[in-house]
C-alpha positions, 0 to 999 in steps of 0.5 A, a space after each residue: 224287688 216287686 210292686 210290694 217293694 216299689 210301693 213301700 219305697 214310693 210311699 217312704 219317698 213321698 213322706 219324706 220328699 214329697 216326691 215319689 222318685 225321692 230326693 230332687 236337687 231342688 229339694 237337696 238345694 233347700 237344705 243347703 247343698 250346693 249343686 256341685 255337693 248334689 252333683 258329687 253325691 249323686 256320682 258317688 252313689 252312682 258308683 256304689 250301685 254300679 259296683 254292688 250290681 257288677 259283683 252282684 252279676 258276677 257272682 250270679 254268673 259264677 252259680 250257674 
């Protein structure tokens, strides 16, 4: 990922957002969801980014 990238995905949050981190709980609190559901969701993603970039490493690791 470069600067290309970031702006692209900045850009894309603050369209959507209005913010260009993305999503905030406030915003996720407007829209409906409880702040035990935004806790939740935050966790879950947590785990799938963790576990892409775990194998992610290890399968870098396994090509050198």
């Amino acid at each position: 990922m470069d600067t290309r990238d970031v702006a692209e995905l900045e850009k894309r949050n603050i369209e959507t957002y209005n913010d260009p981190l993305g999503s905030t709980a406030e915003y996720l609190s407007n829209k409906g969801k409880t702040y035990g559901e935004i806790i939740e969701s935050e966790t879950e993603s947590n785990f799938w980014y963790n576990l892409f970039f775990f194998l992610f490493n290890k399968a870098k690791k396994r090509s050198n």
